[in-house]
C-alpha positions as CSV (number, residue, x, y, z in Angstrom):
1,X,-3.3,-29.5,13.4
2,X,-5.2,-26.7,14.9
3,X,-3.3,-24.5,17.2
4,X,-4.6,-24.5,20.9
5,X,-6.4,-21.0,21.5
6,X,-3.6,-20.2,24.1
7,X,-1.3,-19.4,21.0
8,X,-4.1,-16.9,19.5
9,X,-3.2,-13.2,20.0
10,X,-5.8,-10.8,20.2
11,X,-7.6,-9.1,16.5
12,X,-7.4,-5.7,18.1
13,X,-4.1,-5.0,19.1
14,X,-3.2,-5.6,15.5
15,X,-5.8,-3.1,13.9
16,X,-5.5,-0.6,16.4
17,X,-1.9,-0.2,15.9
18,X,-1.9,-1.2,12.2
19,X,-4.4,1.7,11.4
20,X,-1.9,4.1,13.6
21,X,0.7,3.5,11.1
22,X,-1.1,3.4,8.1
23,X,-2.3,7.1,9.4
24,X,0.8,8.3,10.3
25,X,2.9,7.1,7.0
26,X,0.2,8.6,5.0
27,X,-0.1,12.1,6.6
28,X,3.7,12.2,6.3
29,X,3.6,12.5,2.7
30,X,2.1,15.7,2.7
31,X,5.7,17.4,4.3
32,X,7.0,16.8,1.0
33,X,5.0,19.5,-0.6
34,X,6.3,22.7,0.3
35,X,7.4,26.1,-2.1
36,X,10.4,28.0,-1.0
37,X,10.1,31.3,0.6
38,X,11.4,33.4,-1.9
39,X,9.2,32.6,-4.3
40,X,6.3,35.1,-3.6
41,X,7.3,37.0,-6.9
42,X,6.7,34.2,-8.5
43,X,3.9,32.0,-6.9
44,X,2.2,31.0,-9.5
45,X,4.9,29.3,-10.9
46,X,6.3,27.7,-8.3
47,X,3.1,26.0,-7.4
48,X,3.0,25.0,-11.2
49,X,6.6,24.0,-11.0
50,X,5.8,21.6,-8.1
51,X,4.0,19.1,-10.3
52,X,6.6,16.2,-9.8
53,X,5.6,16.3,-5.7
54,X,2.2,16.3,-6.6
55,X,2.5,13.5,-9.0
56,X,4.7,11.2,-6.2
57,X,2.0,12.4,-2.8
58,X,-1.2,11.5,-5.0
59,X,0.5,8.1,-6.3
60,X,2.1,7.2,-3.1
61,X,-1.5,8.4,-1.1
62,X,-3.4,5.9,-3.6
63,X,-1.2,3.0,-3.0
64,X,-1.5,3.6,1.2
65,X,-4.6,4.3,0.6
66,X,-5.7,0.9,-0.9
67,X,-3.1,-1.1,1.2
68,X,-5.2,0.0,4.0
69,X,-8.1,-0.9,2.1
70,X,-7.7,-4.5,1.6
71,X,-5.7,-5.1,5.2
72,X,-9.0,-3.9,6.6
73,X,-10.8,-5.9,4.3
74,X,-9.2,-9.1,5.4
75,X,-9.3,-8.1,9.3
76,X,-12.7,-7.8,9.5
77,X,-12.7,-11.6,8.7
78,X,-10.9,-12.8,11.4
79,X,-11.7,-13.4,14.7
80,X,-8.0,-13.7,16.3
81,X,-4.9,-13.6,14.9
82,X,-1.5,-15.7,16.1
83,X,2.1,-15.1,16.2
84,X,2.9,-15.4,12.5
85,X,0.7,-12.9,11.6
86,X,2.0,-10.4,13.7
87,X,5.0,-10.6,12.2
88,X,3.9,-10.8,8.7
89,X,1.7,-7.2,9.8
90,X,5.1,-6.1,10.9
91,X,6.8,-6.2,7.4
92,X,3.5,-4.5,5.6
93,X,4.0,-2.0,8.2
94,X,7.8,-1.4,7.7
95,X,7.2,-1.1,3.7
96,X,4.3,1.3,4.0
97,X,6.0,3.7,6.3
98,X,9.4,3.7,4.4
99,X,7.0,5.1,1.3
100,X,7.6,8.4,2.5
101,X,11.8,8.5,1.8
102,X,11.2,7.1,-2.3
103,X,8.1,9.5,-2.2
104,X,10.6,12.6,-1.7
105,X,13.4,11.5,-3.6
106,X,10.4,11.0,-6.7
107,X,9.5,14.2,-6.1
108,X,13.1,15.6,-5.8
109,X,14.4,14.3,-9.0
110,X,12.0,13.7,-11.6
111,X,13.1,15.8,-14.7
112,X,16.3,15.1,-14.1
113,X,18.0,12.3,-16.5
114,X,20.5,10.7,-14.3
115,X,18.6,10.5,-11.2
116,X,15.0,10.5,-12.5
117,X,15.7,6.9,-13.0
118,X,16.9,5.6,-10.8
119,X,14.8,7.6,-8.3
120,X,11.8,6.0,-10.2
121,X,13.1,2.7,-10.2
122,X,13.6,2.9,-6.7
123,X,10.0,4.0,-5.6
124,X,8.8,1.3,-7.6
125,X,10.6,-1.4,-6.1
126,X,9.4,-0.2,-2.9
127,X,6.2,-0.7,-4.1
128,X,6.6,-4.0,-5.4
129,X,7.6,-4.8,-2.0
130,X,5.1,-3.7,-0.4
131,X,2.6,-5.3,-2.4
132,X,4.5,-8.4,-2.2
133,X,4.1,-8.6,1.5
134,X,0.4,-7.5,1.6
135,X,-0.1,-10.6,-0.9
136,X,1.4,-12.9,2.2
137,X,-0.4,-10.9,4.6
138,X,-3.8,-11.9,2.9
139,X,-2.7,-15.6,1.5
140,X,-1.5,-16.5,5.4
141,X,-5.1,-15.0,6.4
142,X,-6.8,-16.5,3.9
143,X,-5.8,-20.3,4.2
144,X,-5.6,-20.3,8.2
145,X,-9.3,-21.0,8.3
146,X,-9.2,-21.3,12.3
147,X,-8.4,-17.3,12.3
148,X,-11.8,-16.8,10.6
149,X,-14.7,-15.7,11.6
150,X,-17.2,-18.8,11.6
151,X,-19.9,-16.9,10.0
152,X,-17.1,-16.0,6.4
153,X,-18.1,-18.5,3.6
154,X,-14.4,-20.4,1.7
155,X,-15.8,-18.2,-1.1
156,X,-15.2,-15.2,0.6
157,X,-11.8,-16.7,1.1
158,X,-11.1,-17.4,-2.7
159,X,-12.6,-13.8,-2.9
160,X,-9.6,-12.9,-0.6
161,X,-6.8,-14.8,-2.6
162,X,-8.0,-13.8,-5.6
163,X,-8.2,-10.1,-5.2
164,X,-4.8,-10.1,-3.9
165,X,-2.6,-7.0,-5.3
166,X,-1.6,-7.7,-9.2
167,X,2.3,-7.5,-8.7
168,X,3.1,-7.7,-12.0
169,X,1.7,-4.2,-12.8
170,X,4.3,-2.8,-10.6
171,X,6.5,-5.0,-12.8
172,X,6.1,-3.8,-15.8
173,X,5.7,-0.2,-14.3
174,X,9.4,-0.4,-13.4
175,X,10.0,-2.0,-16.4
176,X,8.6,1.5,-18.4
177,X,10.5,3.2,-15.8
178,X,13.7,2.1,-17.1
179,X,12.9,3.6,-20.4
180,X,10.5,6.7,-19.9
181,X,10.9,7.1,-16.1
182,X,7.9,9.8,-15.3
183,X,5.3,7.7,-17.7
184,X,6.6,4.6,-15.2
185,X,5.6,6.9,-11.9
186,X,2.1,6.8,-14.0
187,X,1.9,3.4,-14.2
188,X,2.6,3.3,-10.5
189,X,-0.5,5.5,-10.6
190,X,-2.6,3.8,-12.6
191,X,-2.0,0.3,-11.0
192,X,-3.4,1.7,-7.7
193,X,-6.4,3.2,-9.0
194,X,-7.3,0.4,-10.7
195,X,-6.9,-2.0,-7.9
196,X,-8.7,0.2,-5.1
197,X,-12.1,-1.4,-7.1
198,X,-11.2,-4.6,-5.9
199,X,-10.0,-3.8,-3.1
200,X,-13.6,-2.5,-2.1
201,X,-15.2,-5.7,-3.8
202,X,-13.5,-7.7,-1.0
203,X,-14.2,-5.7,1.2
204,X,-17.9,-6.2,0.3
205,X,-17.6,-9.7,0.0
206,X,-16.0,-10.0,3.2
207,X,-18.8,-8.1,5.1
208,X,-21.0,-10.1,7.8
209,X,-23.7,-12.0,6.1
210,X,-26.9,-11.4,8.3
């Protein structure tokens, strides 16, 4: 049964500060990426030598990035949104601003064998996570027909759930991490790239029909 409209919670409230976060967690990632000061002698190298940081803002940046991407996606579909998923917006939220903490520690110990991988490990987990609670985010979104715009066709829906992120990529990307660490963090890499195209095919899918 339908819930009465009295237990709908405004659409805005939840983009507005959703996209806030999103912003904030992703700008964040940048701080990481700083050369000491007594390396003027030596600049070139040190900005060489900074390649791990790189490697863990550009991966980390992709997988906000696209996060973003599809949450928007699905919003745009709704009309109103309820209590549950608030809460379920709360826990994509927490995961995507603690990115920022496995971000540094990638960045801090890549390249070295003891910590590299478990630092990698780590990040990917987080990931996982994260992708695991953007998959409710959009399957709760999805299949609550009465939070959806009236003018979104069920196969935009099936669009929705289909499109959802592929969490066994970030699977088997810790799963290489155990092994060869820094060609995991490229998995992690790879796995967002590849699903920012869906991402924006939803995203299309899930536009107004005129």
């Amino acid at each position: 049964m339908d819930r009465q409209p009295s237990q709908e919670l405004p659409l805005n409230r939840l983009e507005g500060f959703s996209d806030g976060v999103f912003a904030i967690a992703i700008t964040l990632l940048v701080l990481e990426l700083s050369i000491s000061h007594d390396s003027g002698d030596h600049l070139l190298h040190a900005i060489v030598h900074l390649w791990p940081a790189y490697l863990a803002y550009f991966t980390s940046f992709l997988t906000i990035g696209v996060v973003w991407l599809q949450h928007s996606a699905i919003t745009s579909a709704l009309r109103a949104a309820d209590a549950t998923l608030y809460r379920l917006n709360l826990l994509v939220l927490l995961l995507a601003s603690f990115v920022p903490f496995p971000t540094r520690l990638l960045s801090e110990f890549i390249g070295e064998r003891s910590p590299e991988r478990v630092a990698v490990v780590f990040y990917g987990l987080t990931l996982l996570a994260l992708s695991l609670a953007l998959t409710v985010f959009v399957r709760y979104a999805a299949e609550n027909r009465r939070l959806v715009r009236d003018e979104v066709e069920a196969e935009t829906i099936e669009a929705a759930l289909k499109h959802s992120p592929a969490l066994a990529l970030y699977a088997v990307g810790i799963g290489v991490a155990l092994v060869a660490p820094t060609l995991g963090v490229f998995a992690f890499l790879a796995s967002a790239i590849s699903r920012g195209f869906p991402a924006r095919t939803v995203r299309r899918l899930l536009r107004r029909r005129r």
